[in-house]
Phi, psi and omega in degrees: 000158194263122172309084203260102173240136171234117164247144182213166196205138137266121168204135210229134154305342192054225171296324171306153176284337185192140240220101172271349168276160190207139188215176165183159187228162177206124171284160190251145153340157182283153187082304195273020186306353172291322175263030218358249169249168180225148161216131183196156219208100201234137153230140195289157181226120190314355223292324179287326209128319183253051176283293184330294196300349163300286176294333177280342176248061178230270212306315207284340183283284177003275194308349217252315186259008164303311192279010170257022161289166165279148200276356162295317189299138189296176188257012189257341173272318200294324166310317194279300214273352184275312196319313187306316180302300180309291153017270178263007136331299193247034156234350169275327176294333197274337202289301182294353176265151073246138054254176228286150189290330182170140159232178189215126145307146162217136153214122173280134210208097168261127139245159205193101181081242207232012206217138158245157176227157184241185192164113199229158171194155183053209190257015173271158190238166192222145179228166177217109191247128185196123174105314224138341219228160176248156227188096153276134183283300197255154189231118205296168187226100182200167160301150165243101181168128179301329175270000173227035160289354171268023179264099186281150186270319172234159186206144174302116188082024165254348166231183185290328181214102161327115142253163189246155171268133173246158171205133186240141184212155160238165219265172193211101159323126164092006176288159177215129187248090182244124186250130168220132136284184181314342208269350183227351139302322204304304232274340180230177192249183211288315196259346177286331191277330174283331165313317197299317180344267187322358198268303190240032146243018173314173185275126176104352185265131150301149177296328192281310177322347195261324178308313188304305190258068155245301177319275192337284170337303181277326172295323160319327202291341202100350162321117185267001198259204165258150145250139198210127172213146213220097182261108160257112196238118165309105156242026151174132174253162170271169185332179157291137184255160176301359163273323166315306188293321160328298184290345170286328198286329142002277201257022187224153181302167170233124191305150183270179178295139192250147181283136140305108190139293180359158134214147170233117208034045167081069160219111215267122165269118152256001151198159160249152190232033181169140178198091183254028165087358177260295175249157156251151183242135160224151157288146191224151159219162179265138185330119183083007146103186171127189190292172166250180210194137188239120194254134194235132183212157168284131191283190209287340161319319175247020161319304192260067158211086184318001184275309193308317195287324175302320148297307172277016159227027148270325153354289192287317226250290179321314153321337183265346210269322169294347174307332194246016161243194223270337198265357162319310181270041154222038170198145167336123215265135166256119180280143187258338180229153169294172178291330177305341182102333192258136200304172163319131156250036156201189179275118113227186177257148174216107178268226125301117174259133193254141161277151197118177195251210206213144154301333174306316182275334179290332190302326195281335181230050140100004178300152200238120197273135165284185163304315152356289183276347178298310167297307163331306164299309198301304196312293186317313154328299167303279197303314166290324198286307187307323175298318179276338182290301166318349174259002204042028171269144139274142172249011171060333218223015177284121218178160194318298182330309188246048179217115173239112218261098180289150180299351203259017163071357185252099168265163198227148171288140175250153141082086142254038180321304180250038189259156206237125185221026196043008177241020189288179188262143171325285180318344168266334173309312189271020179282145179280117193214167192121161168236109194338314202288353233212340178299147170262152200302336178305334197264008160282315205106044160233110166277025167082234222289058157110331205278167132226174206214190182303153172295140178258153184274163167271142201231172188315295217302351183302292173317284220280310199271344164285264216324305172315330185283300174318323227255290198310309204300311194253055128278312210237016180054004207226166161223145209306307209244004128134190199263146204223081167335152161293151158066038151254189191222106180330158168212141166212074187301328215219145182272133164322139171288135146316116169314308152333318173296318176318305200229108166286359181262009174297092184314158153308297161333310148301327178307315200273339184292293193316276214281353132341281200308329193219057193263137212280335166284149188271328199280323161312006192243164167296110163273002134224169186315311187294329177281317154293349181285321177273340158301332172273356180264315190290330161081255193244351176287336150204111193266160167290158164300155184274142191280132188268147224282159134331098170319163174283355219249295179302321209291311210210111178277331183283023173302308194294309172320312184269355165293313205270338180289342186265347195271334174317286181315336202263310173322274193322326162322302180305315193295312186310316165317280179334287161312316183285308214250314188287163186279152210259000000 
């Protein structure tokens, strides 16, 4: 659904000579849709003169440099750091002037995904009307006693260090968000003023029309002040953003380990099918039979680790962000709601469950792959692997286990547990992550000739050389450069046999894509998904060149060392022989 906002804003000097509030709203440029909209509302306070120029260069720096945060920063820091910056700009101009030249209230309004934030100081309010009912977000920071209530206790530019109140929330089609300053609350009391709302808010009432005669109103009321009202009403949202997902994965329990029988939100367990001490898998049904469904959670051992929670709602957020492109029909369906309609009351994933097997299981049980189905995976494989490189996911982990050959004949990739999309959490970045056997030699620190040197981080051509493996692997049961234990270190000492020798039912033409594909030099390999897709499609009708074998000199640069030690050795032998046995 499309992020759909009807915003409207009124602001009148009123009765006053000159109108010190200021408000402004800003959509974000095509590309930032991610950090979505702002909205905010300052009123200014006179004491120097220059309240107006307070609150208008508050609010404008505020909309204008939120969209140069980075989209990484949660919106309560991007906030916080402009609000702080802005701060003390103006509490140093007001420390040399007096008496102080001008301070301001601000409150500030993100929607942003699926989820909103306020950001608030002094007394204009933010209100939330939703269902029927009125919701003030804010709590003024003034005196409380009528006769000195516009004597703010806090203000932008009145110290050295501001502070702001925040409040995160998530958003709803049909929520309405209304920003005042005091000039057009102060004049009612708390339950009148939510009366007025609801009054002149209706469902179906444009925002500016609701702006107006809410202005209008408090100015009939008697209001001595400037009015200023800033009305937004949701009709429509964009995805959940990885900070939405974040904050559930946060704030919501992680299920303890579940029993066959268990349920959990109407989900029935009937197998668990995998437990590697991080995550759990279980098979699932919905109450009263139905399709099954694979609930993927963390285990209750890593309930309290916020890095593991951060990964499986980075997990959760990229599977839903791939559902609407080209690379859907090769990866799982992620359900975003249960089948009951009713939200999670814990953390986990609920995919699709599919039928058919993983390659990793035809291999265990002795299935013998032709050439044929070899290709058909390379190809299919190669076409998911181009869709996500184009999407700038990596996926680390590709191998028999996660490549899954469903009965509707369409395989598809599993486990985008450790896929690197740039929006990952640091700590999943520098992980060495992936199955050792199946890692290409830059992340050990062998750069294919002979030398080794820093570790390389993984980048696509990482995805084409686990794929290279996988291929050599379901050719010939063997793997190219051998089985590489955990928390051992790959060695590739040596060039892969062509897989014919193994398997004499191996075309040639193939030998040379499969040993490309995993060639101990990097500059020797596919550098994208589409240049192995098209060696495979053109096939034996234009074959690649046969790949030249790795000198002995690259393979062991200490080769040479071990020659003259052996040739050495053979001498002193002779000599020794010589000197001892022979005549004199």
């Amino acid at each position: 659904m499309a992020f759909e906002l009807d915003i409207g804003f009124v602001s009148l000097a009123g009765r006053k000579g000159i109108n010190e509030d200021f408000c402004a709203a800003m959509l974000p440029q095509p590309g930032e849709e991610d950090m979505g909209s702002i909205v905010a509302i300052a009123d200014g306070v006179s004491t120097g003169g220059m309240g107006r120029e307070a609150a208008q260069t508050t609010v404008t720096s505020l909309v204008r440099d939120y969209y140069g945060t980075p989209q990484t920063w949660d919106t309560t820091v991007a906030l916080d750091r402009i609000i702080t910056a802005q701060n003390t700009w103006l509490a140093g101009i007001n420390q040399r002037r007096q008496p102080i030249v001008g301070l301001t209230t601000l409150t500030a309004l993100v929607l942003r995904g699926q989820s909103y934030t306020v950001a608030h100081v002094g007394d204009s309010r933010a209100y939330l009307l939703r269902g029927g009912k009125t919701q003030q977000l804010t709590h003024d920071h003034a005196v409380n006693n009528h006769d000195f209530r516009h004597q703010l206790l806090r203000a932008v530019g009145a110290e050295d260090h501001v502070v702001v109140d925040y409040m995160q929330g998530e958003l709803q089609v049909g929520d309405v968000f209304a920003l005042f300053t005091d000039g057009v609350h102060g004049e009612l009391r708390d339950e009148a003023f939510h009366q007025r709302l609801q009054e002149f808010i209706p469902a179906g009432v444009s925002a500016q029309v609701a702006c107006q005669k809410l202005v209008d109103a408090a100015l009939a009321g008697g209001s001595t002040d400037n009015v200023t009202a800033v009305v937004v009403r949701v009709q429509g949202l964009l995805d959940a953003t990885l900070h939405d997902v974040n904050r559930a994965a946060q704030n919501l329990p992680i299920p303890p380990r579940l029993k066959v029988g268990e349920a959990i939100d109407g989900l029935s367990v009937t197998q668990l099918v995998a437990d590697n001490g991080i995550n759990l898998l279980y098979r699932v049904q919905a109450a009263g039979g139905g399709p099954f469904y694979a609930l993927k959670t963390l285990h209750p051992a890593r309930a309290h680790d916020e890095e593991e929670r951060a990964m499986l709602a980075h997990e959760a957020w990229l599977a839903r962000s791939m559902q609407s492109g080209a690379v859907a029909d090769y990866l799982v369906r992620l359900h975003e709601a249960l089948p009951s309609g009713q939200g999670p009351s814990a953390f986990y994933l609920l995919y699709d469950w599919l039928g058919g097997e993983t390659l990793q299981q035809q291999l265990e049980r002795k299935h013998r792959f032709g050439v044929s189905q070899v290709l058909a995976v390379a190809t299919q494989t190669a076409k998911a692997l181009g869709r996500l490189h184009r999407q700038c996911v990596i996926h680390r982990d590709i191998k028999p286990a996660n490549l899954h050959q469903g009965d509707d004949g369409v395989l598809r990739v599993l486990d985008l547990g450790v896929a690197l999309s740039g929006r990952e959490p640091e700590a999943m970045r520098q992980l060495h992550a992936g199955t050792p056997s199946f890692i290409n030699p830059e992340q050990w620190g062998f750069n294919g000739q002979g030398a080794e040197g820093p570790k390389e981080l993984p980048d696509t051509q990482s995805d084409l050389f686990a794929l290279g493996v996988t291929l050599y692997q379901l050719l010939t049961g063997r793997l190219p450069y051998g089985e590489v234990l955990p928390y051992q270190v790959g060695r590739y000492y040596r060039d892969p046999v062509a897989p014919s020798r193994i398997n004499p039912e191996v075309p040639i033409w193939l030998d040379h894509i499969v040993l490309k594909a995993v060639a101990r030099d990097k500059r020797k390999r596919f550098e994208t998904a589409e240049e192995l897709l098209l060696a495979l499609e053109r096939g034996a009708s234009r074959p690649l060149t046969a790949p030249q074998a790795t000198p002995l000199i690259l393979r062991d640069p200490t080769a040479i060392w071990k020659i003259a030690l052996v040739v050495s050795g053979l001498f002193n032998l002779l000599l020794v022989y010589w000197l001892l046995f022979l005549p004199k």
